[in-house]
C-alpha positions as CSV (number, residue, x, y, z in Angstrom):
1,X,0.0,0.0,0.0
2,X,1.8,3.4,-0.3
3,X,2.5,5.5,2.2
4,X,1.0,8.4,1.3
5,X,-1.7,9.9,-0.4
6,X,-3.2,13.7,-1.2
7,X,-6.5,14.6,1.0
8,X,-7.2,17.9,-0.2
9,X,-6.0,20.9,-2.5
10,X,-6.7,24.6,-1.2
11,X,-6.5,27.8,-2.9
12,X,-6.5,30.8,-1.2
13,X,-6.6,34.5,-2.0
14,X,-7.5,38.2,-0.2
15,X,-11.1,38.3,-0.2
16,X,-11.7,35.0,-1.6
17,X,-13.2,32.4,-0.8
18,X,-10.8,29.0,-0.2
19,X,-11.8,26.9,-3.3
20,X,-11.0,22.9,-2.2
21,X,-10.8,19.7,-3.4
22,X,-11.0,16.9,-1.2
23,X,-9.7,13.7,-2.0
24,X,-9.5,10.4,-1.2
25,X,-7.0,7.9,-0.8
26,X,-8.2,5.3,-3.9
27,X,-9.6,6.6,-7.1
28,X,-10.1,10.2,-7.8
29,X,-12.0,11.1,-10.9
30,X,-12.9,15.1,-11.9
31,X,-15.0,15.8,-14.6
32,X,-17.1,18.2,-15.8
33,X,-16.9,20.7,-18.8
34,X,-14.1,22.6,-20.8
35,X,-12.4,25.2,-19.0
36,X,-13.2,24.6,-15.5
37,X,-10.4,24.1,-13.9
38,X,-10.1,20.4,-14.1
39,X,-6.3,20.1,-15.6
40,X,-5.7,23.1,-13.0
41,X,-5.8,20.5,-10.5
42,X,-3.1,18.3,-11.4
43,X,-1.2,21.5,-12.2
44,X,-1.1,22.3,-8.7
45,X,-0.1,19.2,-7.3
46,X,2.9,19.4,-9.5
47,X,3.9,23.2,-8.4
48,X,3.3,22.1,-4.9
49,X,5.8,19.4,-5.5
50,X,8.4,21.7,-6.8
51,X,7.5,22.5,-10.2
52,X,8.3,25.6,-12.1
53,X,5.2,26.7,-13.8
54,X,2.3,28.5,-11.8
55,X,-1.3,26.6,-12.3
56,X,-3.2,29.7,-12.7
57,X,-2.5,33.6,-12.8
58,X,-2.6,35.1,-9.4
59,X,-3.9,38.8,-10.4
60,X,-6.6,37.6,-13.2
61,X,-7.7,34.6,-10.5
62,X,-7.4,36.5,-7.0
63,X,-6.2,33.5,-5.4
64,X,-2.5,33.8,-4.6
65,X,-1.7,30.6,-2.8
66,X,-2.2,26.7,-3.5
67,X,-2.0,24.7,0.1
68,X,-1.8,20.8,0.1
69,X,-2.8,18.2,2.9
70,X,-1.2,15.1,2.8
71,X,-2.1,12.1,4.8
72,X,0.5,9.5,5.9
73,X,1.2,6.5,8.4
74,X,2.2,9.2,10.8
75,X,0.0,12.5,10.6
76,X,-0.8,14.9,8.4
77,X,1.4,17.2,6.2
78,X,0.7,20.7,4.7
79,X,2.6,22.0,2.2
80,X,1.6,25.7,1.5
81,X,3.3,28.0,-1.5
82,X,2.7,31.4,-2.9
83,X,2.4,32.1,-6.3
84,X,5.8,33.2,-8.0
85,X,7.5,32.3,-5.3
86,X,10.6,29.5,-5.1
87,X,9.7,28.7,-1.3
88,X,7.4,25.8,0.3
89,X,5.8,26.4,3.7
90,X,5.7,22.9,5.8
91,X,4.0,22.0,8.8
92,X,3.3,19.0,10.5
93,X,3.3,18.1,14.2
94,X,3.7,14.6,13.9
95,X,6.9,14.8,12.0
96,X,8.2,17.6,14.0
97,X,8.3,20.3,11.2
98,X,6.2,24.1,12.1
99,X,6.2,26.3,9.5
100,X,9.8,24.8,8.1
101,X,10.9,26.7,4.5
102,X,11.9,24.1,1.3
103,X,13.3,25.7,-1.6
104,X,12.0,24.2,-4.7
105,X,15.3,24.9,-6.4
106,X,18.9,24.2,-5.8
107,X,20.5,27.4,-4.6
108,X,23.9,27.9,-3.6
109,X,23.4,30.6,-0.5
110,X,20.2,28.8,1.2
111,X,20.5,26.4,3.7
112,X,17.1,25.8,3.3
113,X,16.5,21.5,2.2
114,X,15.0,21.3,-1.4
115,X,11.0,19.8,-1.0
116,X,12.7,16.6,-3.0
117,X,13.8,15.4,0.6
118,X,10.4,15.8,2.3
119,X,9.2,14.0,-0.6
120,X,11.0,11.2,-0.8
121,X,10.8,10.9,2.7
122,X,7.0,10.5,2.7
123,X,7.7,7.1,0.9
124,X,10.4,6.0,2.7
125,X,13.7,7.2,1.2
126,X,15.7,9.1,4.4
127,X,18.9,9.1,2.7
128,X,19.1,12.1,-0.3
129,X,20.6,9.0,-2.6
130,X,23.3,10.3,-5.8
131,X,22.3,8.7,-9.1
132,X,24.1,8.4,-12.0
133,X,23.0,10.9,-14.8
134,X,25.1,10.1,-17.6
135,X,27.7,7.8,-19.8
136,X,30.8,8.5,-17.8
137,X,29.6,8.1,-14.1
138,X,28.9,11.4,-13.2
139,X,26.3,11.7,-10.1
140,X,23.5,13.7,-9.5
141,X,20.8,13.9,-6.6
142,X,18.1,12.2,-6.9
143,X,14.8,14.5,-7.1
144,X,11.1,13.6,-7.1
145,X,10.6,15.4,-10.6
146,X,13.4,12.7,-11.7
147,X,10.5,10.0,-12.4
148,X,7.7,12.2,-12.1
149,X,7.3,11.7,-15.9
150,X,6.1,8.1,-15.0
151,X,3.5,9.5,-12.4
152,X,2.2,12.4,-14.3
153,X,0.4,12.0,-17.8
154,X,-0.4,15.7,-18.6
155,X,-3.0,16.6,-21.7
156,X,-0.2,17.8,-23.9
157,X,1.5,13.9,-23.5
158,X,-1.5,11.7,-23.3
159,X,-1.5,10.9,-27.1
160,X,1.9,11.5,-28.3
161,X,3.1,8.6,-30.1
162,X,7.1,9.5,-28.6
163,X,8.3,7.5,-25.8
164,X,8.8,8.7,-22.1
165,X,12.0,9.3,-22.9
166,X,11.5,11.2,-26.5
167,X,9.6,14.1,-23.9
168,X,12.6,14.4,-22.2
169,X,16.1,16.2,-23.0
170,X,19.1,13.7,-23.3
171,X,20.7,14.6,-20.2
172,X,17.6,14.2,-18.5
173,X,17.1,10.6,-19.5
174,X,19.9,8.9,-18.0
175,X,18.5,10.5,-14.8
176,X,14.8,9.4,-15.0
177,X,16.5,5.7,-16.0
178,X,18.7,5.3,-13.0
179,X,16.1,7.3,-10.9
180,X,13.6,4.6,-11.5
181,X,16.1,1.8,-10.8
182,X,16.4,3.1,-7.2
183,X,12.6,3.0,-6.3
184,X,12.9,-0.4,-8.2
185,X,15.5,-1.7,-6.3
186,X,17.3,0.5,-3.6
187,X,20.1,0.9,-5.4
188,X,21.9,3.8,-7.0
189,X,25.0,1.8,-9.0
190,X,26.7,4.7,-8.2
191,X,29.5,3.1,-7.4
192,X,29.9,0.7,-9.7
193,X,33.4,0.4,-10.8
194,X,35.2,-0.4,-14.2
195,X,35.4,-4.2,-12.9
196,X,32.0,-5.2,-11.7
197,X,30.6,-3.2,-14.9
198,X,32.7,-5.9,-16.5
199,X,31.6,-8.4,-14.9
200,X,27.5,-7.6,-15.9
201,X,28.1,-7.3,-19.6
202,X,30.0,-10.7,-19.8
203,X,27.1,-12.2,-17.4
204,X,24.7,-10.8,-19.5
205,X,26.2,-11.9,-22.8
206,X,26.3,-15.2,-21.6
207,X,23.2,-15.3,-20.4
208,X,21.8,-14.6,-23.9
209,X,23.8,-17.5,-24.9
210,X,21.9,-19.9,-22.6
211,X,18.7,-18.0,-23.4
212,X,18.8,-18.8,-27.1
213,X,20.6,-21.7,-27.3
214,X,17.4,-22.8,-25.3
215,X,14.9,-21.6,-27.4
216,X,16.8,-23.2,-30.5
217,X,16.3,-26.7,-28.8
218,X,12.7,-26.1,-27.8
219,X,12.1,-25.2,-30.9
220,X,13.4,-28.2,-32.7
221,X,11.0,-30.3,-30.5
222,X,8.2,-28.4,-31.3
223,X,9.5,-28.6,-35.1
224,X,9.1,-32.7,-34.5
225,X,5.9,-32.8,-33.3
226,X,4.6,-30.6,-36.1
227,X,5.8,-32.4,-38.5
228,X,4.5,-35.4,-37.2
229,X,0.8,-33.7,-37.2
230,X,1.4,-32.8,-40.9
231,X,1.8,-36.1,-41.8
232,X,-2.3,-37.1,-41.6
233,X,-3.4,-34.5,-44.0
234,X,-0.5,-35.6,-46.5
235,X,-2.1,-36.3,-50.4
236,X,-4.9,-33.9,-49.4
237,X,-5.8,-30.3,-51.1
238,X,-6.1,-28.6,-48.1
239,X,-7.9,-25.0,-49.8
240,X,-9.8,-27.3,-52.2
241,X,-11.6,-28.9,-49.3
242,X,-11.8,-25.3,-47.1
243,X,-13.5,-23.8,-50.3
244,X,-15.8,-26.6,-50.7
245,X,-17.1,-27.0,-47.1
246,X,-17.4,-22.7,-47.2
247,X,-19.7,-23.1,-49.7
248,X,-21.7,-26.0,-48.3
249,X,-21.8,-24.5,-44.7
250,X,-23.0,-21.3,-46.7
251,X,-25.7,-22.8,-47.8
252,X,-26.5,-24.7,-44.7
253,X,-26.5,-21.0,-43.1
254,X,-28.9,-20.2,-45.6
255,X,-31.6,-22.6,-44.6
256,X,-31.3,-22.3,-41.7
257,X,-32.2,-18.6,-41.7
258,X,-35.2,-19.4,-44.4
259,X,-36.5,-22.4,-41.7
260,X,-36.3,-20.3,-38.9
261,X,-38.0,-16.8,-41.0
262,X,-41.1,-19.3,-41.8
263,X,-41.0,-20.4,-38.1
264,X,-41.2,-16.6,-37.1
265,X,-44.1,-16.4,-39.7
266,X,-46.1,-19.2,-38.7
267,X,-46.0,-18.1,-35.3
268,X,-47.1,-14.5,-35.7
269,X,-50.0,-16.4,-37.7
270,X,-50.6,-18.8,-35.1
271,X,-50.8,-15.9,-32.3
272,X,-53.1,-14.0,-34.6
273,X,-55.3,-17.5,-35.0
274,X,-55.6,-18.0,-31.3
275,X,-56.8,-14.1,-30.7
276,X,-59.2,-14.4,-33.0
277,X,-60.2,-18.2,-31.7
278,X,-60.8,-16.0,-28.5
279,X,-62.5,-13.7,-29.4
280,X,-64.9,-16.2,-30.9
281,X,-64.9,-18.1,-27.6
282,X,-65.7,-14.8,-25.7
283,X,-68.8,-13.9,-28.0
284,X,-69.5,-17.5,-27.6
285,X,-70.1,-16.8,-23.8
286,X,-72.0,-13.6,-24.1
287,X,-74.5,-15.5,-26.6
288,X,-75.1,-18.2,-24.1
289,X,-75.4,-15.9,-21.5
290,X,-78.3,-13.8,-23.8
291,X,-79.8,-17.1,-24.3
292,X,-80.5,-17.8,-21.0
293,X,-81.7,-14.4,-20.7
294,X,-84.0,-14.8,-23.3
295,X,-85.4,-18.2,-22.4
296,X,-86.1,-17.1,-18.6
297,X,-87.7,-14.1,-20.0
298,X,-89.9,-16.5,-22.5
299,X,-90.7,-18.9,-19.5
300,X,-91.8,-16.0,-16.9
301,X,-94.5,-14.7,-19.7
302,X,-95.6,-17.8,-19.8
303,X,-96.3,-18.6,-16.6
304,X,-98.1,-15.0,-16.3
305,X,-100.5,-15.9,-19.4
306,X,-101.3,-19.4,-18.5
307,X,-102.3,-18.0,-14.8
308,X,-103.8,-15.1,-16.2
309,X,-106.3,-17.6,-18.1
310,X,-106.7,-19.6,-14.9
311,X,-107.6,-17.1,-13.0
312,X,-111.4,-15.8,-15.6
313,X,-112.3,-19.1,-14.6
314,X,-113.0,-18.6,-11.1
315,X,-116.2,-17.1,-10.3
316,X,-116.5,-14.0,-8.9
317,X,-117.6,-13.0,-5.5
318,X,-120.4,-10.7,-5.1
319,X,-121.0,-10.4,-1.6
320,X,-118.3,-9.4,1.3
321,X,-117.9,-12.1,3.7
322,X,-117.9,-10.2,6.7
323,X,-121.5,-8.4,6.1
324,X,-122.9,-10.2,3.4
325,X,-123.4,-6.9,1.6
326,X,-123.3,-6.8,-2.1
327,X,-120.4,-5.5,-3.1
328,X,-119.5,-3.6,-6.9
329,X,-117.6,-5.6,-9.3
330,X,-114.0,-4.2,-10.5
331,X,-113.1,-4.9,-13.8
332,X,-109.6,-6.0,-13.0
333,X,-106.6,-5.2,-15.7
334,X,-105.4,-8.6,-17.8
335,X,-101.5,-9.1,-18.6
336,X,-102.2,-11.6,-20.9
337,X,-102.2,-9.4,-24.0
338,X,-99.0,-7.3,-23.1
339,X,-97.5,-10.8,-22.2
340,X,-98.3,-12.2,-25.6
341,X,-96.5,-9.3,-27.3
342,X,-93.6,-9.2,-25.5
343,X,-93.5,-12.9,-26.2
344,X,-93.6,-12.1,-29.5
345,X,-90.6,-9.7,-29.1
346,X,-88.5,-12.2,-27.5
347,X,-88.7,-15.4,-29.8
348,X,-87.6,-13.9,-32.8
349,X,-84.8,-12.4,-31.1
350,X,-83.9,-15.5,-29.8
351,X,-84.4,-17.8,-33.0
352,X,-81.5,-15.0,-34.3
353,X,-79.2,-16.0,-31.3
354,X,-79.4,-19.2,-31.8
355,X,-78.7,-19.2,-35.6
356,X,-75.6,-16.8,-34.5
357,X,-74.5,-19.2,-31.8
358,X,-74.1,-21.8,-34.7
359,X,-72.2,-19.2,-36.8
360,X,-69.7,-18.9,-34.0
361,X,-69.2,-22.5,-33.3
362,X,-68.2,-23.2,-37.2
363,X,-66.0,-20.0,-36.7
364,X,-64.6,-21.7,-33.3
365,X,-63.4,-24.9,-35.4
366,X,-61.9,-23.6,-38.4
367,X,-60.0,-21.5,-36.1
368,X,-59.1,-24.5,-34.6
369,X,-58.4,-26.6,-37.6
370,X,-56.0,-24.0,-38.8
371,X,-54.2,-23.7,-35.3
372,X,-53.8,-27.4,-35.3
373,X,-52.1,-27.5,-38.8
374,X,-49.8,-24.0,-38.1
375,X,-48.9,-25.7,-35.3
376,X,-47.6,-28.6,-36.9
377,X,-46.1,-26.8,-39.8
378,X,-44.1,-25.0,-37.2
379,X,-42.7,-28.1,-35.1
380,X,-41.8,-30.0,-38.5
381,X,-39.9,-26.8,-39.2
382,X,-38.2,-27.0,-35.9
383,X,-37.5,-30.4,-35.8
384,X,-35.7,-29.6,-39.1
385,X,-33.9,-27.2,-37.5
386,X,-32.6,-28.9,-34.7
387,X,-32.0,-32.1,-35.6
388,X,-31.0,-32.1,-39.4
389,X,-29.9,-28.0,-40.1
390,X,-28.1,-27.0,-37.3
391,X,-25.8,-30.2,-37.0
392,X,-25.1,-30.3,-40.2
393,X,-23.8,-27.0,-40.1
394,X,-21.7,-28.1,-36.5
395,X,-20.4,-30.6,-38.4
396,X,-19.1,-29.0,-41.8
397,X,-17.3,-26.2,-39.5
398,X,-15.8,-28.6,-37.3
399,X,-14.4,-30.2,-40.5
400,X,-13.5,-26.4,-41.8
401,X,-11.2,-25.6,-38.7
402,X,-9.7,-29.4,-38.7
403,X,-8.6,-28.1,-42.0
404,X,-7.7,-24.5,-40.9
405,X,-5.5,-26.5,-38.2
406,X,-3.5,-27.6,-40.8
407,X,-2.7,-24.3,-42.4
408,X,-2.1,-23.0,-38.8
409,X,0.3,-25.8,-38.5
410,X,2.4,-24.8,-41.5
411,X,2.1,-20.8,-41.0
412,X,3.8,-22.0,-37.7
413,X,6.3,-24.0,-39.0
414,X,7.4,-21.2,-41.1
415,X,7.7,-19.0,-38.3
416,X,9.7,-21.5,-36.3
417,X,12.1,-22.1,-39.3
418,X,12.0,-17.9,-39.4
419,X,13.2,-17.7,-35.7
420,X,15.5,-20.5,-35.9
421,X,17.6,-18.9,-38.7
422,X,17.1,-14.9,-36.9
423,X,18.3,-16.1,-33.5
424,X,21.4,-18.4,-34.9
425,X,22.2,-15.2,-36.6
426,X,22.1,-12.8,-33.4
427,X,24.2,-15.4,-31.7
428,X,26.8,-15.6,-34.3
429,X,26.9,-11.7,-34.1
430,X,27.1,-11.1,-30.0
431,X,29.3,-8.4,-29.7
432,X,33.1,-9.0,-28.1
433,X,33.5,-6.7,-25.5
434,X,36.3,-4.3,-25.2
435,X,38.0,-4.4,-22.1
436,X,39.0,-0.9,-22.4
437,X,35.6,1.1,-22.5
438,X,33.4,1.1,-19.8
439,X,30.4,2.8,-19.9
440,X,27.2,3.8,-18.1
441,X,24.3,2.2,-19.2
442,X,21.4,1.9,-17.3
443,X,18.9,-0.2,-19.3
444,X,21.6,-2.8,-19.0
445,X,20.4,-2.8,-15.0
446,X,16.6,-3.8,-15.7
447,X,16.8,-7.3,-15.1
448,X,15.0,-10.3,-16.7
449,X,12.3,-10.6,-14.2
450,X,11.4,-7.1,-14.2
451,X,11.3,-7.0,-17.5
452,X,9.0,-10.5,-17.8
453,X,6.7,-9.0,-15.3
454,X,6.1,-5.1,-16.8
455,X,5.4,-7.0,-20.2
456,X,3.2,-9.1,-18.1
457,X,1.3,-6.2,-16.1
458,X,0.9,-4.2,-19.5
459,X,-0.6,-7.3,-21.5
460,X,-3.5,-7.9,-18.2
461,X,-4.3,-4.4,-18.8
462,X,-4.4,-4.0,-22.1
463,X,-6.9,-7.1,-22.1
464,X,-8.9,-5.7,-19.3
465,X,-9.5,-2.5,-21.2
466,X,-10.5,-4.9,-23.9
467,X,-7.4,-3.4,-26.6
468,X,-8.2,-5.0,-29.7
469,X,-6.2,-7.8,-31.4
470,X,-4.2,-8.0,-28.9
471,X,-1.4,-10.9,-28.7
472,X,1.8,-9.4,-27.4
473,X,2.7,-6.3,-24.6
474,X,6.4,-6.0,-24.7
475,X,8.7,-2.9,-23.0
476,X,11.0,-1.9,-25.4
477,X,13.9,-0.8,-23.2
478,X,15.7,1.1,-25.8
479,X,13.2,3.9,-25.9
480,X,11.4,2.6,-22.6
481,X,8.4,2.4,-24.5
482,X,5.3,-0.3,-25.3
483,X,5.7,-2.6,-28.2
484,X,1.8,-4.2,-28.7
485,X,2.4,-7.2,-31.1
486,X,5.9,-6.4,-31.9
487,X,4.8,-2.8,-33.2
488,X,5.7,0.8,-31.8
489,X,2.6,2.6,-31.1
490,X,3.8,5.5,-33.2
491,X,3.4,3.3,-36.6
492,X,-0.2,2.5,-37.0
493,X,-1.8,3.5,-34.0
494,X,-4.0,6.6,-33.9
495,X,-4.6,8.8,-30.7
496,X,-6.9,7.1,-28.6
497,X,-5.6,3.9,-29.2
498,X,-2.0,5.5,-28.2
499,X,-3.2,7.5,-25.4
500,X,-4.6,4.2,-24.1
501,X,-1.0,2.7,-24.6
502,X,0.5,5.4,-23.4
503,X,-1.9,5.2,-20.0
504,X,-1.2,1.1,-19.7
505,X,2.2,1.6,-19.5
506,X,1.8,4.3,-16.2
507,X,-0.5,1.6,-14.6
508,X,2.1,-1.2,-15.5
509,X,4.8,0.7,-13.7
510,X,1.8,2.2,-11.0
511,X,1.5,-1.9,-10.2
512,X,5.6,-2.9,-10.2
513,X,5.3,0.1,-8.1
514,X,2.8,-1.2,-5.4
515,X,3.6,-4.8,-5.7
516,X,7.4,-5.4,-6.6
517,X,9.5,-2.1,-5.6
518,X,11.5,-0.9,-2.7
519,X,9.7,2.1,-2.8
520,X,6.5,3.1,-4.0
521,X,5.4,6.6,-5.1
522,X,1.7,5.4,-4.6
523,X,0.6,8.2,-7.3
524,X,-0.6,8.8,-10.3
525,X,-2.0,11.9,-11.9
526,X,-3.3,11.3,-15.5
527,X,-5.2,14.3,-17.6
528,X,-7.8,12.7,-20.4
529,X,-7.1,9.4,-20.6
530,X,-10.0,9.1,-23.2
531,X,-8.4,12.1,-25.7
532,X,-8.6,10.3,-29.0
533,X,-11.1,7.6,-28.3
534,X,-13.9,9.8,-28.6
535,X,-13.1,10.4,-31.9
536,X,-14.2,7.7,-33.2
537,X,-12.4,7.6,-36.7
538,X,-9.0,6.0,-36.0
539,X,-9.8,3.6,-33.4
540,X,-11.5,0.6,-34.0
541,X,-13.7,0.2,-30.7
542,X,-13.2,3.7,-28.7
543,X,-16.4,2.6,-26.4
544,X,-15.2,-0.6,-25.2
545,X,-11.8,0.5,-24.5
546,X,-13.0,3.8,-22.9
547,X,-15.8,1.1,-20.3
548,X,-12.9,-1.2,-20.0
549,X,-10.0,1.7,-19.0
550,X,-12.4,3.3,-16.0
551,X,-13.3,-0.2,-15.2
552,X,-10.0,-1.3,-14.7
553,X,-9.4,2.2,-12.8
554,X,-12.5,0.9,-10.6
555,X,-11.2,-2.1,-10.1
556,X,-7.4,-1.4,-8.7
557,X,-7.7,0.9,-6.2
558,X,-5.5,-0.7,-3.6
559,X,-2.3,0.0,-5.4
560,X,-2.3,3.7,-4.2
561,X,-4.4,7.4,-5.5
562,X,-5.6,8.1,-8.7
563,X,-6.8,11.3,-9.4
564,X,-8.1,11.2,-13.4
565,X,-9.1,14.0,-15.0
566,X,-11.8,13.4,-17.8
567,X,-14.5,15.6,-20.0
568,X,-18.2,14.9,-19.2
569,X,-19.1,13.9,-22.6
570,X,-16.1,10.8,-22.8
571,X,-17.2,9.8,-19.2
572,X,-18.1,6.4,-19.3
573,X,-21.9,5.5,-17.3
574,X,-20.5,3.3,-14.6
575,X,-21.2,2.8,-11.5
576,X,-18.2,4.9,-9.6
577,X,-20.0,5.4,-6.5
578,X,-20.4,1.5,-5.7
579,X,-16.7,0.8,-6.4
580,X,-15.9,3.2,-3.6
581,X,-14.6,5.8,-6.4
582,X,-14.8,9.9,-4.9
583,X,-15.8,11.8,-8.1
584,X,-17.0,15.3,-8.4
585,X,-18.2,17.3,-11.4
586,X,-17.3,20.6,-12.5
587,X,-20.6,22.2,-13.7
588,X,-19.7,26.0,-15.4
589,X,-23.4,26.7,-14.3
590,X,-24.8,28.1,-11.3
591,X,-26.8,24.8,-11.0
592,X,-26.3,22.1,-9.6
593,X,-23.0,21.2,-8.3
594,X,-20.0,22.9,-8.6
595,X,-18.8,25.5,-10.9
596,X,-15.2,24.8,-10.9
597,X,-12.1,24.5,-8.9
598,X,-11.3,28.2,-8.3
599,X,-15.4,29.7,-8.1
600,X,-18.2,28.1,-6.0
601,X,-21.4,29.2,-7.0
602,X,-23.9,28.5,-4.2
């Protein structure tokens, strides 16, 4: 874990109110609109760490101070500087320093310490180590901005097709080389003398000796077996038989996609079939419910006319039983001819329900007659798919690649034989060394298992960020650079594609860092790592590599702060909050959020 990481950044000014970032120890990202501020942020890290170049203009900005809390093991530590000036101001009660000056430059009448030895004290370097800087063993001290081109990817850098060390002057690149060999390993070779250099170069030439005198033997057995494979397909016109089974699997393809079109068919007819089949089956029910209706409607007239009739053949009474009075005679109201006419209403309706009841019945069966035979149209179809189609297809491209193995076989013969004659040649041509000439080289330091496990760390990560094609991640120490299937980046590569090479290398040397080194800067500051991909044009698949980068980001947050400065419209939609990611937005609008880094609108 490193030992250190950045918790906020504070600008101040007279009359102005502080503007601060707060971040956190994992992944940082900032994002928002153009000219916001965003890049400002990793500006100011960098001047607070000793750099030259002010982040913003003090008049035109009002803020004339940048302040920086950093959290370690042991307390917190502010570094504070003014604008245009070559002085830090440190505190920190935990390591003993109140209101301590740094200079941020070498100078030859202050006995002030450069900010370099508070630095690289923070991640555990006490001593102010000399490295060598050039050819002929001359020292320098080592400085944080020595390697800080491996920690900071700036906007200007992010897509240049040059190496780390193309950006840098010539006597600067010996530095950065031996100054990353010391957080590597602890060492600073400074010392190295005429005898031991001696000693490396004939170690290492012999070493190559072994190394391909190895590879020529494995390669002889794998030569062996080969041919042996070759042997089975021997009378036999390989591209005759690919070209015939392409053209039979074509056609296989092509019934298959005219079975399964008519199976699609059939059962948008068969869905249409059974709506209508219930709609018929719901009329159905509403006729038979009318029917009843009508029936119990015919049945209650009838009972009122048959006791209507009953009832003119009782005789009348005359007299009231109580007095024996006569009594007048009411002429009471008969039902029996309203009765009969509503009767006669009713029947013909219902005679019309019933022929309509039949209608919908006939309806009901063709519907199902024609269900029943879509139905098995469509399983005869599938049963031709599945059991006669498809396998036949299965089994003509299982035959097509068991005669693609062949051609890979010979393609890697070829190659072999290739190899086989290269590397004899380079081992005929290992140079003699002359006893005589020493010099400083520092690549010649990077040892084998360093090298085997960058080009191991930058092929994960270009695979995680799902590069495309991708078969080889090699560091090319020469230019200290990434070589993705034996290519440099600045051949055929456009910007997006490079700024994403340029990115996996940082996080390849971000994870040595955390995982392998003596000392671990545990930071890395990189400004658009999507320019380029949002361009669309040159790159192949810009939005799976821009998912797959941030995902990646997400996902390796243990191996020390990332602060990531991006544009709102390359930001991929992930889920940052869940993976524990601190990301704020700069809005340039009064709402919501925030405006930028230097104005808060509330």
């Amino acid at each position: 874990m490193a030992s250190f990481y950045i918790e906020k950044i504070i600008a101040s000014g007279n009359n102005k109110e502080d503007a601060i970032i707060t971040l956190t120890r994992g992944l940082n990202i900032i994002y928002g609109r153009s000219d916001t501020g965003k890049s400002c942020i990793l500006k100011s890290i960098y001047f607070l760490f000793g750099g030259n170049k002010p982040p913003f203009d003090a008049k035109a900005t009002g803020y004339s101070s940048l302040k920086i809390i950093i959290s370690t093991p042991n307390g917190k530590v502010t570094l504070q500087r003014f604008i245009g000036k070559n002085q830090i101001l440190v505190c920190s009660d935990e390591y003993n320093l109140h209101n301590k000056k740094y200079d941020t430059k070498n100078k030859k009448d202050s006995k002030n310490p450069l900010i370099d030895s508070l630095l690289l004290k923070l991640i555990g370097i006490d001593e102010e180590p000399m490295v060598v800087c050039n050819k002929d063993f001359s020292k320098r001290r080592l400085t944080w901005k020595s390697f800080m081109k491996i920690l900071y990817l700036n906007e200007d850098d992010i897509c240049t097709s040059k190496s780390v060390l193309e950006l840098m002057e010539k006597p600067a690149q010996t530095t950065f080389l031996s100054a990353i060999l010391y957080l590597l390993t602890g060492h600073s070779f400074s010392n190295i003398d005429e005898r031991d250099n001696k000693k490396i170069k004939v170690a290492r030439k012999k070493a190559i000796e072994t190394y391909i005198n190895e590879q020529l033997s494995t390669m002889s057995q794998r030569k062996a077996t080969i041919d042996d494979k070759l042997k089975s397909f021997t009378d036999v016109n390989i591209e005759e038989e690919i070209e015939k089974l392409i053209g039979s699997l074509a056609t296989a393809d092509k019934e298959i996609v005219i079975a399964t079109n008519r199976s699609k068919d059939l059962l948008s007819d068969l869905l249409e079939l059974r709506e209508k089949e219930s709609e018929c089956e719901l009329s159905y029910s509403h006729y038979q419910s009318l029917k009843s209706q009508h029936i119990a409607d015919i049945q209650r007239l009838t009972f009122i006319v048959d006791g209507e009739s009953n009832m003119q053949n009782i005789p009348k009474n005359t007299r009231c039983p109580f007095c024996e009075g006569e009594m007048e005679i009411k002429d009471k109201e008969s039902y029996i001819e309203s009765s009969r006419g509503e009767l006669a209403r009713i029947l013909p309706l219902l005679e019309g329900l019933l022929e309509s009841e039949q209608d919908i019945l006939t309806e009901i069966e063709k519907f199902k007659k024609e269900i029943e035979f879509i139905e098995n149209e469509k399983s005869d179809i599938e049963y031709l798919i599945n059991n006669k189609l498809e396998p036949g297809a299965k089994e003509l491209t299982n035959a097509i690649e068991e005669y693609s193995s062949f051609l890979e076989l010979k393609k890697e013969l070829s190659v072999i034989n290739d190899f086989a004659e290269t590397w004899t040649s380079n081992l005929n041509e290992l140079p003699v060394e002359d006893e005589n000439l020493v010099e400083y080289r520092p690549r010649e330091y990077f040892d084998d298992n360093f090298k085997t496990t960058i080009d191991k760390y930058a092929y994960d990560i270009l695979e995680k960020i799902k590069y495309e094609n991708l078969t080889s991640a090699h560091l090319n120490l020469t230019d200290f650079d990434l070589e993705i299937n034996n290519v440099k980046k600045s051949i055929s590569h456009g910007k997006g594609v490079t700024a994403s090479i340029n990115v996996s290398l940082a996080l390849a040397f971000r994870k040595y860092f955390a995982n392998n080194s003596k000392f671990n800067p545990g930071l890395l500051l990189i400004d658009s790592p999507l320019l380029g991909l949002d361009q669309g044009v040159e790159d192949s698949a810009p939005e799976s590599m821009k998912r797959g980068l941030f995902e990646y980001f997400m996902d390796n947050q243990s191996e020390g702060q990332m602060i990531i400065i991006e544009n709102s419209n390359n930001l991929p939609d992930l889920d940052y909050e869940k993976s524990g990611a601190n990301v704020i937005e700069f809005t340039k609008g009064k709402s919501p959020g925030r405006y930028g880094f230097l104005d808060i609108v509330r």
